[in-house]
Residue, then its C-alpha position, 0 to 999 in steps of 0.5 A: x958696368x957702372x953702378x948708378x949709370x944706365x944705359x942711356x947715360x954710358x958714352x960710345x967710348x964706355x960702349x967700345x971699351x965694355x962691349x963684352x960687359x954688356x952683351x951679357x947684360x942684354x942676352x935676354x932681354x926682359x926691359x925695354x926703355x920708354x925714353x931710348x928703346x934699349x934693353x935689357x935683362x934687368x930694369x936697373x940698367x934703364x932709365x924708364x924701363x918697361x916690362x916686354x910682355x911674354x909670347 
């Protein structure tokens, strides 16, 4: 994935091409994002990221 991109900024075009890429980057989800309700294994891919509370 991009490097100074987060989910929120990539196109659907971006999204088709690399699905494969991001699967692995939200198998496990660790983050939330306050703005789009993505998530994500690790906070640098979130615009607003928000740590979601264990069970």
């Amino acid at each position: 994935m991009k490097k100074d991109k987060t989910f929120c900024d990539l196109s659907k075009e971006y999204i088709a091409k690399h699905l494969d890429e991001i699967i692995t980057l939200i198998d496990k989800p660790k983050f939330i994002c306050r703005k789009c309700a993505r998530v994500a294994n690790e906070s640098t891919h979130l615009c607003k990221p928000v740590k979601l509370k264990n069970k």
